[in-house]
ZATOR-136140 format. One record per residue (C-alpha): z, x, y; residue number from 0. Coordinates in Angstrom, 3 decimals. Each point is the difference from the previous one (the first is absolute). Example, Ala and Ser with C-alpha at 12.3 -4.5 7.8 and 13.67 -1.06 7.14 Angstrom:
ZATOR-136140
c3 c1 c2 num
7.800 12.300 -4.500 0
-0.660 1.370 3.440 1
end
This chain:
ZATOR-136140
c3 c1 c2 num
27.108 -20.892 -12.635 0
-2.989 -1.176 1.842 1
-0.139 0.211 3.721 2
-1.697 -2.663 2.233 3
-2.308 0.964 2.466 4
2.015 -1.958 2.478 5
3.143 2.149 -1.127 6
-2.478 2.781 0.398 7
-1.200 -0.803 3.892 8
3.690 -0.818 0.689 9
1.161 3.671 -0.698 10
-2.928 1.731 1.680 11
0.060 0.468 3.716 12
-3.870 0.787 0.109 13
-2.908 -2.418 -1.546 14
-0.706 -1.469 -3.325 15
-2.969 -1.079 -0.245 16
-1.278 -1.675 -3.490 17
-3.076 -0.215 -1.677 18
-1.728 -3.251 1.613 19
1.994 -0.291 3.018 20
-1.139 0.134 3.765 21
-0.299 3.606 0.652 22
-0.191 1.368 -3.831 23
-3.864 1.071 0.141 24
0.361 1.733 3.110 25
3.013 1.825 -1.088 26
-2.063 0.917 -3.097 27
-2.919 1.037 1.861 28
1.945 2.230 1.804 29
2.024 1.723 -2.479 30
-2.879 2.376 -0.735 31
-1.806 2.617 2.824 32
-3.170 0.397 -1.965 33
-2.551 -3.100 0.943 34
-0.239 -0.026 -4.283 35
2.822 -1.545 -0.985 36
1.109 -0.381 -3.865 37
0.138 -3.186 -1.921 38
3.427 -0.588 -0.233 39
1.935 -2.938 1.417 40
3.828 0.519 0.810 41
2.028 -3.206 -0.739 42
2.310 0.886 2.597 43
-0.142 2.274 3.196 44
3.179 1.098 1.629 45
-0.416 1.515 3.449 46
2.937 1.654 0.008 47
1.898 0.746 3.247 48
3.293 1.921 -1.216 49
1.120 1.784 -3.314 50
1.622 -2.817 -1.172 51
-3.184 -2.046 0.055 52
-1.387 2.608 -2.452 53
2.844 -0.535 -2.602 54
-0.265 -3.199 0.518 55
-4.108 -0.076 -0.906 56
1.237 2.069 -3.255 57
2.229 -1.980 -0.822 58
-1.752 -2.908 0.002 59
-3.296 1.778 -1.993 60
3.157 1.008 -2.783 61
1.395 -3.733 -0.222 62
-3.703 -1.243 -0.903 63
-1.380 2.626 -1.303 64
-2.354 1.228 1.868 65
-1.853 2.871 0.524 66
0.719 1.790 3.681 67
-2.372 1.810 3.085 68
0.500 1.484 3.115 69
-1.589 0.700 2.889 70
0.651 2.798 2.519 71
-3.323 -0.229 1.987 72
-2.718 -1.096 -2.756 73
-2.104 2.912 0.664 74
-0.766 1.455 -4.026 75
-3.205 -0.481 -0.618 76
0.237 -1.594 -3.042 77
1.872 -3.160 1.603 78
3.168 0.610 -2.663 79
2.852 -1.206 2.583 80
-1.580 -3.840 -0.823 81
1.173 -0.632 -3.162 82
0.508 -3.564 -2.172 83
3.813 -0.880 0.294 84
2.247 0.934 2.949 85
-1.546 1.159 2.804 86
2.394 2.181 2.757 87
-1.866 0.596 3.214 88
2.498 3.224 1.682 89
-2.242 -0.056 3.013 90
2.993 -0.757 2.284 91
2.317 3.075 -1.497 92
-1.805 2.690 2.454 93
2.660 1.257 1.400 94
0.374 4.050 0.867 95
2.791 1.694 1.061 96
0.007 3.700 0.600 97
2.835 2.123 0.452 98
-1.004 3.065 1.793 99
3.016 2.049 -1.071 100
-0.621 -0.014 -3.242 101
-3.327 -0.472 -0.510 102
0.396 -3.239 -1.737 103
-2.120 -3.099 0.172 104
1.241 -3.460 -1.250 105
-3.231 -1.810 -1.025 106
-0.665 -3.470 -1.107 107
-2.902 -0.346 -2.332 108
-2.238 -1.726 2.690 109
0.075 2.278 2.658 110
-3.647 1.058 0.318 111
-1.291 3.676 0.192 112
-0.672 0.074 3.925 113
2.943 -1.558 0.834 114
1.827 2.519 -2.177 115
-1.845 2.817 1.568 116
0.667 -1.010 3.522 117
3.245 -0.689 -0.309 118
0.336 3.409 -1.444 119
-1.911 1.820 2.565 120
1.955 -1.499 2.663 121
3.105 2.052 -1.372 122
-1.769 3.437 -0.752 123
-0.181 -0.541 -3.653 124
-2.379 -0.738 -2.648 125
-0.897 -1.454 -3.751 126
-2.944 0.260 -2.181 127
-0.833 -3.668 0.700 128
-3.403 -1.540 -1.467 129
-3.146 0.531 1.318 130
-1.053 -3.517 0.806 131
2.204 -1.278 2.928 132
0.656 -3.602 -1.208 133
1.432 0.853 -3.494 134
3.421 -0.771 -0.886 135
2.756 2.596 -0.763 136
1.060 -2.298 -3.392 137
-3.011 0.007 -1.432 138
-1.179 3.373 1.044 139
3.690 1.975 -0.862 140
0.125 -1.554 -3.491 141
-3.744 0.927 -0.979 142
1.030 3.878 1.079 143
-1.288 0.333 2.787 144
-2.944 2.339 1.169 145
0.078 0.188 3.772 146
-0.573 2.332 3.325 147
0.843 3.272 -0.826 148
0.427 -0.125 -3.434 149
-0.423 3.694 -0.239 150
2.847 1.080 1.393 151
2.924 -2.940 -0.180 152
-1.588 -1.432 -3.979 153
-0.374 -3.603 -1.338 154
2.089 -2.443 2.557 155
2.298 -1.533 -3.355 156
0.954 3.560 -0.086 157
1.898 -0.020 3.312 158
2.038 -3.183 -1.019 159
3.810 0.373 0.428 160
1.228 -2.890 -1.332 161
-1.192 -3.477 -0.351 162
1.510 -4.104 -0.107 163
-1.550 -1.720 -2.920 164
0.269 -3.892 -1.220 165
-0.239 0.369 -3.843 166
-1.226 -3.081 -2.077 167
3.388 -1.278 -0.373 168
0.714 -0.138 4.223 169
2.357 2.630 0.191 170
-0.122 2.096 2.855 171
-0.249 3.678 -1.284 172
0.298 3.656 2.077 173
-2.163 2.675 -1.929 174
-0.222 3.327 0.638 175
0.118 3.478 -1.994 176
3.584 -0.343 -0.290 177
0.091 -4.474 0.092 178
-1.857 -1.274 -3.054 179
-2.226 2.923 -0.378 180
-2.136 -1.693 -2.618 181
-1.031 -2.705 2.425 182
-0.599 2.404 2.504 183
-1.949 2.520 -2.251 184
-2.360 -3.645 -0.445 185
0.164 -0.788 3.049 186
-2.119 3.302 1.318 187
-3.531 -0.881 -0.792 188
0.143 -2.815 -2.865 189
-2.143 -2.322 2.532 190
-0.555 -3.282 -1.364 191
2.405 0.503 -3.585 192
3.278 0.240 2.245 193
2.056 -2.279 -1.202 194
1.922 -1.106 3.050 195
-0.656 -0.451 4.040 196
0.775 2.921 2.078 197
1.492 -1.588 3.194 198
1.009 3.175 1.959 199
-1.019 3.462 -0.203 200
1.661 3.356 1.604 201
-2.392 2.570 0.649 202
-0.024 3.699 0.611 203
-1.369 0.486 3.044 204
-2.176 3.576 1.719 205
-0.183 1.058 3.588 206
-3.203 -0.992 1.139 207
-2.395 3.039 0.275 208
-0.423 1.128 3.427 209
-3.635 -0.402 0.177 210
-2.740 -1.820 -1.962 211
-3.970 -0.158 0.011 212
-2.813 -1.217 -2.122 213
-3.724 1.700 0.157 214
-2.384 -1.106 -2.277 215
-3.601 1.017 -0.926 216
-3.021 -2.002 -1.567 217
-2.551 0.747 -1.707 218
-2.751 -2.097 -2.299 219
1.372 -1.752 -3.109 220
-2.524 2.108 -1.914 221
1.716 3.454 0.894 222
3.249 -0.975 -1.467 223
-0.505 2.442 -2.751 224
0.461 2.572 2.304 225
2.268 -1.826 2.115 226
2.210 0.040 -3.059 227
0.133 3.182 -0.874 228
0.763 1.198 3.220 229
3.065 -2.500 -0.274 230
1.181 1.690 -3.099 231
0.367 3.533 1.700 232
1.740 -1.553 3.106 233
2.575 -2.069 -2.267 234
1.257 3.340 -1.263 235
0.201 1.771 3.521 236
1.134 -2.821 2.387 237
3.656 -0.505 0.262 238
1.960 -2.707 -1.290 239
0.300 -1.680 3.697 240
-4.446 0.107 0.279 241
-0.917 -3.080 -1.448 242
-3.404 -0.255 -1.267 243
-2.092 -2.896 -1.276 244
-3.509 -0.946 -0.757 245
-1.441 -3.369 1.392 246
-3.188 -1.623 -1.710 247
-1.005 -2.602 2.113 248
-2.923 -1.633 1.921 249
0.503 1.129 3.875 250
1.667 -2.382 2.558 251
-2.120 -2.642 0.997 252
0.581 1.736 3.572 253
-2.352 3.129 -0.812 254
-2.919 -1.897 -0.651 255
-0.741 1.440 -3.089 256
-0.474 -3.442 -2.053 257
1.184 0.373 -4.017 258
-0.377 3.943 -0.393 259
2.746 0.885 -1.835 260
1.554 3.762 0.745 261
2.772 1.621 -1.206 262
2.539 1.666 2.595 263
2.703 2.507 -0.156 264
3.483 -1.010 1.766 265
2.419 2.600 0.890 266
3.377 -1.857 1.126 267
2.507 2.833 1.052 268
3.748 -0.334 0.488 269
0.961 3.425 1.769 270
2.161 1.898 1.971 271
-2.528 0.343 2.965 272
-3.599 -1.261 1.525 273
-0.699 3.840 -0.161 274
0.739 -0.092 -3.736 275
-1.861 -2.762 -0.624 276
-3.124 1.250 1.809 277
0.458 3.192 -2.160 278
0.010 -2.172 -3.178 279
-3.003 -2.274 1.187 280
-2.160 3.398 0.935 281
0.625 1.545 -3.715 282
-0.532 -3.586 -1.709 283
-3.099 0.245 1.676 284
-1.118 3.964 -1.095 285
0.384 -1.913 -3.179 286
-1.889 -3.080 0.050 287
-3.515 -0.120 -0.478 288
-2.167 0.280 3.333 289
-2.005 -2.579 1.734 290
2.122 -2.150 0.014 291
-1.772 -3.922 1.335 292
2.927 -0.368 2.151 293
3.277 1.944 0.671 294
3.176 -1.589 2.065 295
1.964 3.066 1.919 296
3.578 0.305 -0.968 297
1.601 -3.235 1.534 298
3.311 -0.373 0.879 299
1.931 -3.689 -1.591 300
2.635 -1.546 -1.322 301
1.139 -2.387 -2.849 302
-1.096 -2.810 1.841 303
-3.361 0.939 0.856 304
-0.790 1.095 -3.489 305
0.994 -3.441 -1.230 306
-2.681 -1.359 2.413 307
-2.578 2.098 -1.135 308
0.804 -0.268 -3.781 309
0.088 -4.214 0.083 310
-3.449 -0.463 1.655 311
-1.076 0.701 -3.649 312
1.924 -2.667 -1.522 313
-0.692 -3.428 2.283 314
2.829 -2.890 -0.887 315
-2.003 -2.401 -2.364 316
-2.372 2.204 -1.803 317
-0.327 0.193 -3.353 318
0.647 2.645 -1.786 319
0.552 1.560 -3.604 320
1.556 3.352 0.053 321
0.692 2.474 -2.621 322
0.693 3.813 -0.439 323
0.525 2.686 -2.206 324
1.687 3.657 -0.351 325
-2.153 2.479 -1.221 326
-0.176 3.934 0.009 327
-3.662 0.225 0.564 328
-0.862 -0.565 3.792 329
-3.559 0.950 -0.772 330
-0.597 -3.092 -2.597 331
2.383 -2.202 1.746 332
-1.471 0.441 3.584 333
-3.728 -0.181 -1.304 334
0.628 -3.312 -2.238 335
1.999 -1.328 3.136 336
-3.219 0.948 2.583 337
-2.387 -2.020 -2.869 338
2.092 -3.089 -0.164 339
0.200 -0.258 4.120 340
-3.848 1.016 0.130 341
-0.682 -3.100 -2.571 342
2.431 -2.107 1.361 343
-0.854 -3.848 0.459 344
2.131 0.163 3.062 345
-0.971 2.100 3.186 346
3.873 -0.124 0.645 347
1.494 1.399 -3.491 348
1.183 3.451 0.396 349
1.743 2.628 -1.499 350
2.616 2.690 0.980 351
0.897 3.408 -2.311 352
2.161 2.110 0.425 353
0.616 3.578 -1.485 354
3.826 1.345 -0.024 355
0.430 3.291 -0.074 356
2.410 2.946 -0.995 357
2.220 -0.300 3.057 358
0.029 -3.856 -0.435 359
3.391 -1.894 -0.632 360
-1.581 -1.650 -3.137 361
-1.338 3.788 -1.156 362
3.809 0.355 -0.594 363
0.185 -2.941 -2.703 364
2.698 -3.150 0.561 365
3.182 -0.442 -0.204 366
1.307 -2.085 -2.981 367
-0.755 -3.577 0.917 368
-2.522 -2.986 -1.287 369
-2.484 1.601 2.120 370
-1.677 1.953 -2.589 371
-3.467 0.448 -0.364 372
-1.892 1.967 3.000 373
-3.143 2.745 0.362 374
-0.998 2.752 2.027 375
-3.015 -2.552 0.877 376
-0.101 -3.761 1.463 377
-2.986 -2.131 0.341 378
0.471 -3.126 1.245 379
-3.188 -2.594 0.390 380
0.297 -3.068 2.182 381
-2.252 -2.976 -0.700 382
0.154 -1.870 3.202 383
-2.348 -3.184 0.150 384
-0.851 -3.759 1.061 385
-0.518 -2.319 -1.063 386
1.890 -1.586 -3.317 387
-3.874 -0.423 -1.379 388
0.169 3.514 -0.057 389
3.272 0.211 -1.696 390
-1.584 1.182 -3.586 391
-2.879 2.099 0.624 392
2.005 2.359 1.755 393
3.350 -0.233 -2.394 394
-3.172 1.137 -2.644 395
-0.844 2.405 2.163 396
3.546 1.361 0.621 397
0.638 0.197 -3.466 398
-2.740 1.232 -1.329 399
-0.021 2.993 2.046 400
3.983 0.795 -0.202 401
-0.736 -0.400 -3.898 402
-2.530 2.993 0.081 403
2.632 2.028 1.491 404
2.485 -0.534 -2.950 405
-1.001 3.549 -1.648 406
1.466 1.704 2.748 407
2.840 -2.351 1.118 408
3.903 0.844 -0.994 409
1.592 -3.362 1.253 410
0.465 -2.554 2.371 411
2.187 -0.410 3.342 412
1.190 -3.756 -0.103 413
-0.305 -0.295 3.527 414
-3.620 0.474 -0.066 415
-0.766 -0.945 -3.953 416
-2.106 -2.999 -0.774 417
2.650 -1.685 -1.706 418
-1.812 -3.028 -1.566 419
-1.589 2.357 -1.865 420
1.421 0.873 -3.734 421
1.839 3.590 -0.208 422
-0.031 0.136 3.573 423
3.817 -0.712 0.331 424
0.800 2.433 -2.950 425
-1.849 3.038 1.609 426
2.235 -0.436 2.745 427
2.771 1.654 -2.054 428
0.440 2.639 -2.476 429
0.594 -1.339 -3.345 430
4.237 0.967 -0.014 431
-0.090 -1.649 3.478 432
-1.439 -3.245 -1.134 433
2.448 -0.302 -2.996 434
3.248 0.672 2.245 435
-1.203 -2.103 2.731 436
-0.272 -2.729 -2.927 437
3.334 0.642 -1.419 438
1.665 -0.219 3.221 439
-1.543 -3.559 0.475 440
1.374 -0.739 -2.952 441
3.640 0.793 0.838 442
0.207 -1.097 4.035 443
-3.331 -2.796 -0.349 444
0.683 -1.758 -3.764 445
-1.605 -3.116 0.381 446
-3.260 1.664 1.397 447
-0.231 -1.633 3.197 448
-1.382 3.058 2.124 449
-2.170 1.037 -3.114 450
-2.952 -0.366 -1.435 451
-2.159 -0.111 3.035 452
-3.624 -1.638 -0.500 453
-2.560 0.677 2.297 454
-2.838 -2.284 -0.026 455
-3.428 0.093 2.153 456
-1.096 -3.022 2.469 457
-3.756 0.290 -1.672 458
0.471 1.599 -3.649 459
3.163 -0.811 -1.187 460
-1.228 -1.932 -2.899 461
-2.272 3.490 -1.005 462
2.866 2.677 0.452 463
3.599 -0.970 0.282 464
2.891 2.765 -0.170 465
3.034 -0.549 -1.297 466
1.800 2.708 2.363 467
3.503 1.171 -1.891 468
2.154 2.574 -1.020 469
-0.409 1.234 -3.547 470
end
């Protein structure tokens, strides 16, 4: 039976907002970080303000048969939260409650990654929460998760104790390993083929690590050959707590140094002491390669400061197209990686890699869960840019030079996968993975209305359009 939209804003405490209306192409605007937005056009947007407003949306999508999005904080590159059909904006469930005792956070899907960490700090504890500050927990838990200190506490999804999920029908559900085990098994890294909305999560929490300190050291863009193999020795010597990641990038407009590009070495450490850390930053550097352009001393920081430092490379209305890859051949990956940000149209684009090694969390494989597919190596390249003119000279550029790095790439992460690209999606997942997280949609999501995602491109939709599903 078909629902009015009237019935519709009657039930819902928060907004609904259709397409047309006063408000509607703001709403829309705003549903997506990147300054790129898809093509898609919801026909309604529900901003909800409670749980009940979700089932409500979902209901609604069922009774007319359409297709339904949501939207922690809009921040995956590829714009997939804006979708054609139902719309939920969750921005107003951000909500975290920490009980110290147990070491238990109750998170809505739209609290952010600073607030998350602060709030966590604040009580002595900690959680490998994303590296960009403004990020969602929805968006970022149900992807997997690949956060601060990885190396020691693993993918974020990993530390989820249970979870409240709206399935396609607008039941309320409670999954966990011993609650619907299938929907929590899906729920762990399936991304954008979950076929419900997670409402609340309850996550594992660590004691935050006594001390922490970054140092980094930079050298030209044209050393990262040796750059890179000095990486490789320190991934298998540097505990699972020493974070280390390479940055190819043009400097900070602050340096003076106009579009070089260089590629630095970041050591984040999460230890038991400044003296250990200073012990760790002195070896690290035995190791690197010497004359160094520019070295910063072991500096003390926290969670919030990192954050600061980490979004000054991603300004709020840029355009971007992002994409990634796991490989097990730093050499190739680093080097094709240092080519693409040398050529780049874009003095902004960068890239990050990053090299885990034998005392990593991921060097002891994951746990049984739709996250599925990761590498010993992860390059990452950021295409940053203005204006929309620009829009498909550097998506050809982007693609072009991930495309050259297929012979040595193992899969994709979907948080970082160009998604409007076809196979991207499927590389997310290991082949068994894909087929059970498609026939679990078809038991708990039957009419399809979480599945089937399409990802199309603001400029070359018409050229290379993906139909994004399960198998």
């Amino acid at each position: 039976m078909k629902m009015h939209i009237e019935d519709l804003r009657n039930q819902v405490s928060g907004h609904v907002i259709a397409e047309g209306e006063a408000g509607f192409a703001a709403a829309r605007e705003g549903f997506v970080w990147n300054g790129r937005k898809p093509q898609a056009t919801p026909r309604v947007i529900v901003q909800a303000a409670s749980v009940a407003d979700v089932q409500a949306a979902v209901r609604y999508a069922l009774a007319h048969g359409y297709r339904v999005s949501a939207r922690s904080g809009g921040h995956n590159w590829s714009g997939i939260a804006l979708q054609d059909g139902v719309a939920i904006d969750l921005s107003a469930l951000n909500a975290v409650t920490i009980d110290r005792k147990a070491r238990v956070a109750e998170v809505e899907p739209a609290a952010k990654n600073l607030a998350m960490a602060i709030a966590l700090t604040a009580e002595g504890l900690a959680f490998p929460v994303g590296h960009c500050g403004d990020v969602a927990m929805g968006g970022y838990l149900l992807g997997g998760g690949f956060g601060w200190n990885e190396g020691t506490w693993g993918p974020a999804c990993h530390l989820i104790e249970k979870a409240e999920v709206v399935l396609a029908d607008g039941r309320i559900v409670m999954v966990s390993d011993s609650e619907n085990p299938d929907i929590f098994w899906a729920l762990r890294g399936a991304g954008p083929l979950f076929f419900g909305i997670v409402t609340r999560f309850w996550l594992r929490l660590m004691p935050l690590p006594p001390a922490m300190a970054v140092s980094t050291w930079t050298y030209p863009l044209a050393r990262v050959a040796e750059v890179t193999a000095s990486l490789k020795r320190l991934s298998n010597v540097l505990p699972g707590f020493a974070e280390v990641s390479l940055s190819l990038a043009a400097a900070p407009p602050h340096l003076g140094l106009g579009d070089a590009k260089f590629a630095t070495v970041i050591l984040t450490v999460y230890g038991g002491s400044m003296a250990e850390i200073s012990g760790l930053v002195r070896n690290t550097g035995d190791i690197l390669p010497d004359a160094a352009i520019a070295h910063t001393p072991t500096t003390p920081i926290d969670f919030a400061t990192l954050y600061g430092i980490v979004d000054q490379s991603f300004p709020d209305g840029s355009r971007y197209g992002v994409d990634c890859m796991w490989s097990e051949d730093a050499d190739t990956t680093f080097a094709g990686l240092a080519r693409m940000v040398a050529n780049a149209p874009s003095a902004q684009s960068n890239a990050i890699g990053v090299i885990y090694g034998r005392n990593s969390a991921l060097h002891r494989g994951l746990p049984d869960a739709a996250l599925s597919v990761t590498g010993s190596v992860c390059g990452i390249m950021h295409g940053t840019w203005d204006p929309a003119a620009d829009d498909a000279l550097n998506l050809a550029w982007l693609r072009a030079g991930m495309d050259s790095l297929d012979p040595v790439t193992n899969g994709r992460y979907v948080g970082h996968a160009d998604l409007a690209r076809p196979g991207r999606m499927e590389a997310c997942f290991r082949p068994d993975a894909r087929s059970r997280i498609a026939a679990l949609a078809k038991v708990h999501d039957p009419q399809g209305i979480f599945g089937n995602r399409k990802v199309q491109d603001a400029i070359v939709s018409q050229q290379e359009t993906a139909v994004l599903a399960a198998e």
